[in-house]
Backbone as JSON, one array per atom type, in Angstrom:
{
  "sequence": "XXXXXXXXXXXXXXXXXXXXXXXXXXXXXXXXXXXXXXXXXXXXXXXXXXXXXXXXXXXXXXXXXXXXXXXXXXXXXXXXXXXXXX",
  "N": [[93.96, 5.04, 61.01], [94.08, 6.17, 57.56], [96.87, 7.39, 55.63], [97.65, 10.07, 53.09], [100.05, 11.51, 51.26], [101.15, 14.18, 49.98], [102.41, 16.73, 47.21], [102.56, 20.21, 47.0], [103.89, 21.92, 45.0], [104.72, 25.23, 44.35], [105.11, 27.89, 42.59], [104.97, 30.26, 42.76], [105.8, 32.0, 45.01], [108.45, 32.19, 47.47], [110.23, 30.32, 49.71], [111.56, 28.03, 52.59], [110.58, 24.31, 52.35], [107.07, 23.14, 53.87], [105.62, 21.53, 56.17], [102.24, 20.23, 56.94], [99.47, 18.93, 57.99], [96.11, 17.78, 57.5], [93.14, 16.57, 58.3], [90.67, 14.21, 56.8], [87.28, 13.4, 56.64], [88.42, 10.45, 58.07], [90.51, 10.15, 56.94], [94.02, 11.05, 57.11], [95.53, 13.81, 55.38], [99.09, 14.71, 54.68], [100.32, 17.47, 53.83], [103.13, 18.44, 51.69], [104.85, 21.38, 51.07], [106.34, 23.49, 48.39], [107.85, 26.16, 47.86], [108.98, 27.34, 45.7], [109.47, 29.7, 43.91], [109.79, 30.85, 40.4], [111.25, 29.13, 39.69], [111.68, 26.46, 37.12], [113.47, 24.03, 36.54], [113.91, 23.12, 39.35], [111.26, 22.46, 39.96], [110.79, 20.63, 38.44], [112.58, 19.01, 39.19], [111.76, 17.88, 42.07], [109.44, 17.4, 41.57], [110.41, 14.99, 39.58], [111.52, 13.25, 41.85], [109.73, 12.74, 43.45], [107.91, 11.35, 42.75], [105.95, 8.63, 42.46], [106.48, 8.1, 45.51], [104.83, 9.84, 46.81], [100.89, 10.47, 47.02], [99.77, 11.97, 45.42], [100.08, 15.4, 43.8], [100.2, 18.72, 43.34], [100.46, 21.8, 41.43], [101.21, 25.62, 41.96], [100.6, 29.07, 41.58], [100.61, 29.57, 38.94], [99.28, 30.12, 36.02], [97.59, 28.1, 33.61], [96.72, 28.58, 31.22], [97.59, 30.82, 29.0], [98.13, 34.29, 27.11], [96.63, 36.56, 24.64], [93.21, 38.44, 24.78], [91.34, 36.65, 23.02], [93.01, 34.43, 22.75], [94.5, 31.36, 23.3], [96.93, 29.93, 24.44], [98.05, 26.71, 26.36], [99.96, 27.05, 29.12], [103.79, 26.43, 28.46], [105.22, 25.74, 30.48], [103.6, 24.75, 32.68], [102.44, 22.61, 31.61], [104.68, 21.01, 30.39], [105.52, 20.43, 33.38], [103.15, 19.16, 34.03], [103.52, 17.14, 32.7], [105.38, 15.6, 33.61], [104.57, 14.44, 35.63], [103.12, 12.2, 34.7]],
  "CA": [[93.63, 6.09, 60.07], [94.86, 5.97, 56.75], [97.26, 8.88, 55.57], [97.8, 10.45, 51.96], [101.17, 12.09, 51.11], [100.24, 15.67, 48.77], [103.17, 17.55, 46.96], [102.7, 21.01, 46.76], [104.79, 22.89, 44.28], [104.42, 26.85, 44.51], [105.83, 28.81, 41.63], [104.53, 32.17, 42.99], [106.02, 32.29, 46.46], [109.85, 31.35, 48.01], [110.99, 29.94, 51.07], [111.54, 27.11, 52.77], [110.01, 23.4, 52.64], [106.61, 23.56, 55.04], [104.7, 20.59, 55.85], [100.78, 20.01, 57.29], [98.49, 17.81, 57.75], [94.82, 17.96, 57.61], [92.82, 15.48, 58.53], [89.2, 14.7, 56.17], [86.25, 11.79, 56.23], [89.3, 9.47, 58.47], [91.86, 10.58, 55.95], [95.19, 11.87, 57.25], [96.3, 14.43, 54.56], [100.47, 15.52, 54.65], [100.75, 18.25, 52.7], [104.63, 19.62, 52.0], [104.52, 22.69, 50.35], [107.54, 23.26, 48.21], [108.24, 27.57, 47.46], [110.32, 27.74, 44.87], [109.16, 30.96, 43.14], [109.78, 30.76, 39.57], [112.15, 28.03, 39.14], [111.2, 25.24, 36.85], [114.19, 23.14, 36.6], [113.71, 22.95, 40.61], [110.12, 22.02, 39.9], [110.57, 19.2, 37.6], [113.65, 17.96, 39.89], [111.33, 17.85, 43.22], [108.04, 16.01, 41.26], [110.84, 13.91, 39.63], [112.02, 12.53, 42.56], [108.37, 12.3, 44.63], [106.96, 10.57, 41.83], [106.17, 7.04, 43.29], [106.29, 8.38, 46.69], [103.22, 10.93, 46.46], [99.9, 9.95, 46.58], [98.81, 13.05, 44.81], [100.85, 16.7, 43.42], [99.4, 19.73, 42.94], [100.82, 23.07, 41.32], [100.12, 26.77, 42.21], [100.93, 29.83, 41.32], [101.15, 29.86, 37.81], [98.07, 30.2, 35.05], [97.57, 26.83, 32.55], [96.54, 29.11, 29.74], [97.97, 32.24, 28.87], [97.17, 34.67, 25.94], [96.15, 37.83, 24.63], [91.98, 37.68, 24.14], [90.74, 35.27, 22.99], [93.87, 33.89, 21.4], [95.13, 31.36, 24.67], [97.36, 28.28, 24.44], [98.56, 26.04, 27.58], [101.5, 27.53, 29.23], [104.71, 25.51, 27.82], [106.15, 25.17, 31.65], [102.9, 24.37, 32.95], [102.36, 21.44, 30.61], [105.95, 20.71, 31.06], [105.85, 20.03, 35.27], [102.2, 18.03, 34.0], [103.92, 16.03, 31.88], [106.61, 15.16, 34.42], [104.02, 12.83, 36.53], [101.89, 11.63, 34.49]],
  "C": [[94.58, 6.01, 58.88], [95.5, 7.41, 56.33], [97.59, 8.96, 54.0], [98.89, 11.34, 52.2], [101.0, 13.16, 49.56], [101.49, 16.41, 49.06], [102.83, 18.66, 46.69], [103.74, 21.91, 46.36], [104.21, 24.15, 43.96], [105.31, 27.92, 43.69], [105.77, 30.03, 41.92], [105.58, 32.65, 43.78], [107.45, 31.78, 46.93], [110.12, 31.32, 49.25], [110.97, 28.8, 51.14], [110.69, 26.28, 52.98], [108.67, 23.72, 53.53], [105.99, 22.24, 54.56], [103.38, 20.57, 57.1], [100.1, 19.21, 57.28], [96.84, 18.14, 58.35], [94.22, 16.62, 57.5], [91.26, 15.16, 58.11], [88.84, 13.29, 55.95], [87.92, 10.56, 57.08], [90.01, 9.32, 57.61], [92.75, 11.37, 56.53], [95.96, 12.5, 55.93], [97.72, 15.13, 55.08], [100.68, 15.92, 53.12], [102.11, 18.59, 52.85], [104.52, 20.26, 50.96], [106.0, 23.36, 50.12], [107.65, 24.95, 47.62], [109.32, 27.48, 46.88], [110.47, 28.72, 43.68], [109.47, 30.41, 41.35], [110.61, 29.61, 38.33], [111.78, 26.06, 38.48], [111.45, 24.3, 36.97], [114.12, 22.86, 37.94], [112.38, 21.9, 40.71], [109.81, 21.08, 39.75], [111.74, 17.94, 38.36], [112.52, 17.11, 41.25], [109.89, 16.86, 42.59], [108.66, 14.91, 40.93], [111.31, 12.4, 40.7], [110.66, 12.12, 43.82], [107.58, 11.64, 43.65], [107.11, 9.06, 42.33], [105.78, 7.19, 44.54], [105.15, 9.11, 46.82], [102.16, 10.35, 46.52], [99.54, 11.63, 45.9], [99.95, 14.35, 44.26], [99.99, 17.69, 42.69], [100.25, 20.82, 42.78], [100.02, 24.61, 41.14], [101.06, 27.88, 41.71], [101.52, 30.46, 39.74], [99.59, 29.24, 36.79], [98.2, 28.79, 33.97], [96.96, 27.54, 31.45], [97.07, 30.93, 29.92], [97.9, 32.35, 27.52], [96.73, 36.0, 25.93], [94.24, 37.88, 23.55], [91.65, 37.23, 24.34], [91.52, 34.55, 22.86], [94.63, 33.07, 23.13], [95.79, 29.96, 24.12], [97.9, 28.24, 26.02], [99.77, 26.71, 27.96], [102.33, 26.24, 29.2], [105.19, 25.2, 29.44], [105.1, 24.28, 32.48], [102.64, 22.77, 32.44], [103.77, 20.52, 30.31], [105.91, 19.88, 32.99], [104.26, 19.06, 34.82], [102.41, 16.89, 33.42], [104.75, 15.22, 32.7], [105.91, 13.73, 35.24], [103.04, 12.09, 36.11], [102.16, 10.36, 34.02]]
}
């Protein structure tokens, strides 16, 4: 079975490290799921250093456009931690 390695970074929520694995179509997914509530510089340290290693990174807890209206640009931290692995 082949396995995929999935960073989850969690801006909302804090605690410690958790990791999972789900298993889809003979795909082993390990998720680790990284709570580090609002801390960016944390954010950009933890993708920096799984970049390479990762097959995949996903961030939660935080909106990619913010704005009053209609009036919305990209959030600057958001676009920041996307820039980090790309």
């Amino acid at each position: 079975m082949r396995e995929r390695r999935i960073i989850l970074v969690d801006l909302l929520r804090t605690g410690e490290p958790q990791e999972c694995s789900v298993e889809f179509s003979g795909v082993n997914f390990r998720i680790t799921t990284h709570r580090i509530g609002w801390d960016f510089e944390t954010a950009e340290k933890i993708l920096r250093s799984q970049d390479g290693f990762a097959d995949g990174f996903a961030i939660s807890g935080i909106q990619k456009r913010v704005g009053v209206g209609r009036d919305k640009v990209a959030h600057p931290g958001y676009l920041r931690l996307l820039r980090r692995v790309q």
